[in-house]
C-alpha positions as CSV (number, residue, x, y, z in Angstrom):
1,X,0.0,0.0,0.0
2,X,1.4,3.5,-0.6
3,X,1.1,5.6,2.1
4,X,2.9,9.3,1.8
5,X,4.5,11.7,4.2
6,X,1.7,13.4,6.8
7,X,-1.0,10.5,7.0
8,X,-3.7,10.6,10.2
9,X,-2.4,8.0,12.7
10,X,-4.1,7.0,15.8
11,X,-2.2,5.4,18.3
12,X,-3.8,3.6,21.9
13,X,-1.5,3.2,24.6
14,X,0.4,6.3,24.0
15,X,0.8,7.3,27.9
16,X,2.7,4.3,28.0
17,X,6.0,3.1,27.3
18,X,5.8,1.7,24.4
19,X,2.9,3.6,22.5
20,X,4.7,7.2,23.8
21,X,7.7,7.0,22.2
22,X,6.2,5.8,18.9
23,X,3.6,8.8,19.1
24,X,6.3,11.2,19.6
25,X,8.7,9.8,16.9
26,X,5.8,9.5,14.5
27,X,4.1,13.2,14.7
28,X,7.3,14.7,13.4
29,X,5.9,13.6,9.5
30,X,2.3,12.6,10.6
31,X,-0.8,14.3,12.2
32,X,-1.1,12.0,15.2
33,X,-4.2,11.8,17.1
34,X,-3.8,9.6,20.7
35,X,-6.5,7.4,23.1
36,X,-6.7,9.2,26.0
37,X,-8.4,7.4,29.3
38,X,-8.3,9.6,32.3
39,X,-7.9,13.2,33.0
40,X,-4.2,12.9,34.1
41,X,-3.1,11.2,30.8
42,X,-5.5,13.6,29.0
43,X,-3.4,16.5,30.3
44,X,0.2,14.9,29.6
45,X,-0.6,13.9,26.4
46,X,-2.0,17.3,25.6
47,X,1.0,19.0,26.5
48,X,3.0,16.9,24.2
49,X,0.8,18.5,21.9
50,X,-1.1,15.1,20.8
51,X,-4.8,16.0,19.9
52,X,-6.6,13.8,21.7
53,X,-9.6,11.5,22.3
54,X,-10.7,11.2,25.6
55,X,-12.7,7.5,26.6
56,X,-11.4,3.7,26.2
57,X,-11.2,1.2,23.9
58,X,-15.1,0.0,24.9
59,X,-16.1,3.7,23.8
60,X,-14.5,4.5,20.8
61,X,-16.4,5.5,17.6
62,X,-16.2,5.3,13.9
63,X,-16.7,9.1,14.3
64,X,-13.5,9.5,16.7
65,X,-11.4,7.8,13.8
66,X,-12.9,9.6,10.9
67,X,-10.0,9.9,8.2
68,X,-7.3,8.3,10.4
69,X,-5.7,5.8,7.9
70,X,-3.6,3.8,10.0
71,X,-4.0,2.6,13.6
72,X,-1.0,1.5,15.7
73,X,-3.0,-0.5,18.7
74,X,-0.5,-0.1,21.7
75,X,-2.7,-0.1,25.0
76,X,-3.0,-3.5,27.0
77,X,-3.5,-5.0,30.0
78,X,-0.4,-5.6,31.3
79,X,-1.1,-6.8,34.9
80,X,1.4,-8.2,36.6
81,X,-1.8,-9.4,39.2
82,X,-5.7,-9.3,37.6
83,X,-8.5,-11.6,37.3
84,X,-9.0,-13.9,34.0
85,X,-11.5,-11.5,33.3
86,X,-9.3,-8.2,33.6
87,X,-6.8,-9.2,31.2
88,X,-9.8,-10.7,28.8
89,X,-11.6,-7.2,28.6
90,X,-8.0,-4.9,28.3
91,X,-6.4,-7.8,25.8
92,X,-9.1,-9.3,23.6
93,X,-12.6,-7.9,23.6
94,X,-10.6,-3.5,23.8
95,X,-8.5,-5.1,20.5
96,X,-11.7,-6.6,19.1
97,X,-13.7,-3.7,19.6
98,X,-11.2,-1.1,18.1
99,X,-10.8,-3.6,15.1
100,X,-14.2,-3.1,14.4
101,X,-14.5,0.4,14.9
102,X,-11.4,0.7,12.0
103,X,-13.2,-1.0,9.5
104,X,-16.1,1.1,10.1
105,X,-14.1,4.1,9.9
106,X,-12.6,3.2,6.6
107,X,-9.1,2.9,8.4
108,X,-7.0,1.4,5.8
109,X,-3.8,-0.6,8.2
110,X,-4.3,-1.4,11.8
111,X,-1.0,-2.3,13.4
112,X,-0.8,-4.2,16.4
113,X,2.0,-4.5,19.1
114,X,2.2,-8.6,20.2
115,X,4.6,-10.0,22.4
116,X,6.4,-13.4,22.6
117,X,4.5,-13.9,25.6
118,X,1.7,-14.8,23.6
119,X,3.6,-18.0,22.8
120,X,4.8,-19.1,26.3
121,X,3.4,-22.0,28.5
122,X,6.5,-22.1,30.7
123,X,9.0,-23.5,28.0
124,X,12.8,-22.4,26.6
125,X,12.0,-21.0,23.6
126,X,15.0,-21.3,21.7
127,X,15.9,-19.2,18.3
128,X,12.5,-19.3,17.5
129,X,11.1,-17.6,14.4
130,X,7.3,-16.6,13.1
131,X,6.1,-20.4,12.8
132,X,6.4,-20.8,16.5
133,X,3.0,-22.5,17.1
134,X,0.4,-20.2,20.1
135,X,0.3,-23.0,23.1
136,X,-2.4,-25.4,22.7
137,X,-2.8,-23.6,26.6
138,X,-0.7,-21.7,29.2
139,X,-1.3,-21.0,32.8
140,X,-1.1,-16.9,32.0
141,X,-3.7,-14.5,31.4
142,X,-1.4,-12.5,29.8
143,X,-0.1,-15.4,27.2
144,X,-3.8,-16.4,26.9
145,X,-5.3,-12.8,26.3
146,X,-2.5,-11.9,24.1
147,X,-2.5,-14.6,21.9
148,X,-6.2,-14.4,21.4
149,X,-5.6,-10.9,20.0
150,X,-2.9,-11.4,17.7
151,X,-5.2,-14.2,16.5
152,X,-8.2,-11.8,16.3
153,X,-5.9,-9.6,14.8
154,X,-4.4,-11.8,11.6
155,X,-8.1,-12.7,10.7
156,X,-9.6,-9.3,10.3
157,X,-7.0,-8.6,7.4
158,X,-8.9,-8.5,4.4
159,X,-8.3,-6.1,1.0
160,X,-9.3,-2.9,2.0
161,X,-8.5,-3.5,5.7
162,X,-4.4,-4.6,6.3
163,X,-3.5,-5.8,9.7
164,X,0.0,-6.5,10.6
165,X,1.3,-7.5,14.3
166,X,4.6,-6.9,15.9
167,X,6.3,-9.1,18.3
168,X,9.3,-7.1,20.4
169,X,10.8,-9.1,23.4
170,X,11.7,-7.6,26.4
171,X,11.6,-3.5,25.2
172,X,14.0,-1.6,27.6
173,X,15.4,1.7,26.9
174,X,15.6,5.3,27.5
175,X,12.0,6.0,29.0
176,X,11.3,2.7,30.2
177,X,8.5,2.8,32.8
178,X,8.1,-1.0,32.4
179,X,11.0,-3.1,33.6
180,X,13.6,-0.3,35.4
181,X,10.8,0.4,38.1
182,X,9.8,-2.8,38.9
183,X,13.2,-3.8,39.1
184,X,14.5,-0.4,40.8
185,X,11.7,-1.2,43.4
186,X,12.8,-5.1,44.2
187,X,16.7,-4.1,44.3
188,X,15.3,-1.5,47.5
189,X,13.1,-3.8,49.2
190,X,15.4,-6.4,49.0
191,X,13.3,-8.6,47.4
192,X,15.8,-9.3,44.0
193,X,17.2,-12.7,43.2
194,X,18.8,-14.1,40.3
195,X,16.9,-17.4,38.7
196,X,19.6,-19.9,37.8
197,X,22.3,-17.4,38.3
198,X,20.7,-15.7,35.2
199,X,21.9,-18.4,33.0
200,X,19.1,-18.2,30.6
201,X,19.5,-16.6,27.3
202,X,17.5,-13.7,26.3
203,X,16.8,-11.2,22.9
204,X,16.1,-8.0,24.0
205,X,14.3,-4.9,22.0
206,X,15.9,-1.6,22.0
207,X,13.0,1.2,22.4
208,X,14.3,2.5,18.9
209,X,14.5,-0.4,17.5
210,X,10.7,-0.5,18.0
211,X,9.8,2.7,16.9
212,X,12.2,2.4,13.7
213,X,10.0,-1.1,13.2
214,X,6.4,0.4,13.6
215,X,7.6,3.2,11.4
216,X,8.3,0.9,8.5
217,X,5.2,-1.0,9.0
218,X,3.3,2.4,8.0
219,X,4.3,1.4,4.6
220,X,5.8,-2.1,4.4
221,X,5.5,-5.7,5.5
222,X,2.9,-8.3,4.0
223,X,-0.7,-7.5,5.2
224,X,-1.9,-10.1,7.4
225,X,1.5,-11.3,8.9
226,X,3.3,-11.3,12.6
227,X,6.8,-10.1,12.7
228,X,9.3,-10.5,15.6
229,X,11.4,-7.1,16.3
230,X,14.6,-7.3,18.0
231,X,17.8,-6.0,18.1
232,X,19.4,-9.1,16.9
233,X,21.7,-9.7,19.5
234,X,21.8,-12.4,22.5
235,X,22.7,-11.9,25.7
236,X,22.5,-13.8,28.6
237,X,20.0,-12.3,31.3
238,X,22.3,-11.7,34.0
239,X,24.9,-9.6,31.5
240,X,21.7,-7.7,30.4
241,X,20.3,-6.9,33.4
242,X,23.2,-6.2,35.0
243,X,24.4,-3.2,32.2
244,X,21.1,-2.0,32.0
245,X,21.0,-1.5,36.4
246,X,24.4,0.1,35.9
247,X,23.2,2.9,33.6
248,X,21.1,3.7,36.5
249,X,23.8,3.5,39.4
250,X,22.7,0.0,40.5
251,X,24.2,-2.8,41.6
252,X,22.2,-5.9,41.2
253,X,22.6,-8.2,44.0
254,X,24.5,-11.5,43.7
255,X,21.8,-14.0,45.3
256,X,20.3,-16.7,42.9
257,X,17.4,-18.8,43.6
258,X,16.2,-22.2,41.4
259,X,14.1,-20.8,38.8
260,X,11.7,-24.2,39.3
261,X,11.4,-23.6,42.6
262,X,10.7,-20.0,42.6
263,X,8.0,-21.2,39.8
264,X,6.5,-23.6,42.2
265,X,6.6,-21.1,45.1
266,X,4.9,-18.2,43.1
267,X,2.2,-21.0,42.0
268,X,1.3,-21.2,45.2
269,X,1.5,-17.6,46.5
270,X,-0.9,-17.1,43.6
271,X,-2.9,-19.7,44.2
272,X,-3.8,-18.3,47.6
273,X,-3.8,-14.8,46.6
274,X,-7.0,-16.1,44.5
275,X,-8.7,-18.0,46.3
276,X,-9.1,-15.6,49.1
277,X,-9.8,-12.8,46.8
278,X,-6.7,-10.5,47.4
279,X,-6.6,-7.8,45.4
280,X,-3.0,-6.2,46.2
281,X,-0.4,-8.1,43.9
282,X,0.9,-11.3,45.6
283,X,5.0,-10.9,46.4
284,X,5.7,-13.5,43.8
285,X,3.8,-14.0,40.6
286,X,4.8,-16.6,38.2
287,X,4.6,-15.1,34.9
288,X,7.4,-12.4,35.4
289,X,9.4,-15.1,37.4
290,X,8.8,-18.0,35.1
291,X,9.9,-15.8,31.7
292,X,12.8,-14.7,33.0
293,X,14.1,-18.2,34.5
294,X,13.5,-19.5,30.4
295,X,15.5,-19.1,27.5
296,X,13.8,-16.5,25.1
297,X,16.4,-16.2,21.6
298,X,14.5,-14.7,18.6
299,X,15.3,-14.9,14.7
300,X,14.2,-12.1,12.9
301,X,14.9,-13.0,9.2
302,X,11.2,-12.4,8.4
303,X,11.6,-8.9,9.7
304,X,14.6,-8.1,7.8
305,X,13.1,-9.5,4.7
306,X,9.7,-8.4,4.4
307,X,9.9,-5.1,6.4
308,X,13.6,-3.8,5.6
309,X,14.6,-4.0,9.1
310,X,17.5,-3.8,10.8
311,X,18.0,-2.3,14.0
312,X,18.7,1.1,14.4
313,X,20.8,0.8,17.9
314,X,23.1,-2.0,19.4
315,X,22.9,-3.2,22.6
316,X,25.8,-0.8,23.4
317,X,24.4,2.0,22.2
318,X,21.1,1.9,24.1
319,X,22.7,1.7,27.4
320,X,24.7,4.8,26.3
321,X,21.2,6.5,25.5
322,X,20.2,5.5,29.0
323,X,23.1,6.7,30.7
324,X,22.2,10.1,29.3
């Protein structure tokens, strides 16, 4: 399809992470227009200078994305903690929903940020590339929830209507309000520990990486098709982890813990968190302890190939950007 310079772009998640840094990068060539959901966001957002719509994913219109021509569908529900339920309204029925208001609205590509996640069960996943089969079923609601999406996702392409998804692994960066926090906030409580010495291998995706990848997919990249983004390199997680805490002045602690163990022990912190109805996050969830205790290594030939990718940073050169 052939877009030009200055399209109408709407972009969902864009007080996060993720969907920010793609909003700001983008509305340098293209009118941008951003999901807002509260008043806070609604006022940071403005000031960025987005133009904004203010509801959710449940109450979007065809009439909020009147001559937007590509969407770039960044919100989810993250969790860590949440109810089946939670993560099925935030993942699949606010992706479902939007992808019906684009059609509606005429919009003519609808991007969508996946994860790997939507492919784990609890396995190594080891160099694996775009014909890595979705679990026949996994004990996260995240895996679950995203997976179902991508899935909704892929079968609404049609001519007239092209959907592509992107899969990053592990996006870390300057900016990064998902994994420096959370592990900024166990390094001060005390509560940090190595699984398996942080043995497991790990790609990693460079916040510019990301952008540089949803940028070409504006224009590029075979309708209907998933494509992992990465910045090609692997690293183990303790050597990644490590560099990325020292941008930041931190010293990660040496302790290590079995990663099946601390699997089995967050199954049944969980468990109880559950069953009693606790909704404060349980101190160990298994998801977030499980991923990181696997090997995650990611080909991106498919990338390369059918969207001209390559990455835009190394390794290196983000933590420089983060040191800044």
């Amino acid at each position: 399809m052939n877009f030009g310079e200055d399209m109408n772009l709407f972009i969902t998640g864009a007080s996060g992470f993720v969907g920010g840094a793609i909003a700001r990068h983008l509305k340098e060539k293209h009118k941008v227009k951003v999901l807002s959901r509260s008043p806070k966001t609604d006022a940071g957002l403005t000031q960025q200078g987005f133009e904004i719509v203010s509801g959710s994913l449940e109450s979007i219109t065809a009439k909020d994305l009147a001559g937007t021509d590509i969407i770039i569908h960044c919100a989810a529900f993250v969790g860590p903690w949440g109810s089946f339920q939670d993560f099925w309204k935030g993942n699949v029925e606010g992706t479902t929903r939007l992808l019906e208001v684009s059609q509606k609205a005429g919009v003519k590509r609808f991007i969508h940020m996946g994860t790997e996640a939507a492919l784990f069960h609890g396995q190594d996943m080891i160099q694996i590339d775009e014909t890595y089969p979705y679990p026949k079923k996994t004990p996260y609601y995240y895996s679950r929830t995203k997976a179902e999406a991508e899935r909704r996702v892929v079968s609404a392409n049609h001519s007239g209507f092209e959907t592509i998804v992107l899969r990053p692994r592990l996006v870390w960066g300057p900016g990064d309000t998902s994994v420096l926090p959370v592990l900024k906030k166990m390094v001060t409580e005390g509560k940090f520990m190595w699984l398996d010495g942080g043995r497991a291998k790990t790609s990693v995706t460079c916040i510019p990486n990301l952008v540089h990848a949803t940028e070409l997919a504006l224009t590029k990249g075979t309708p209907g098709q998933i494509y992992f983004i990465t910045d090609d390199e692997d690293k183990t997680v303790k050597t990644f982890l490590t560099e990325m805490m020292q941008t930041q002045g931190i010293t990660l602690p040496k302790a290590s813990i079995p990663s099946a163990l601390a699997g089995f022990l967050a199954m049944i912190v969980e468990g109880i968190w559950r069953i009693f109805g606790i909704r404060k996050e349980p101190p160990m969830m298994r998801f977030p302890v499980d991923i990181m205790g696997k090997e995650c290594t990611i080909r991106i030939d498919k990338a390369k190939k059918e969207l001209g990718y390559k990455p835009v940073v190394s390794v290196a050169q983000g933590l420089q950007l983060m040191k800044g």
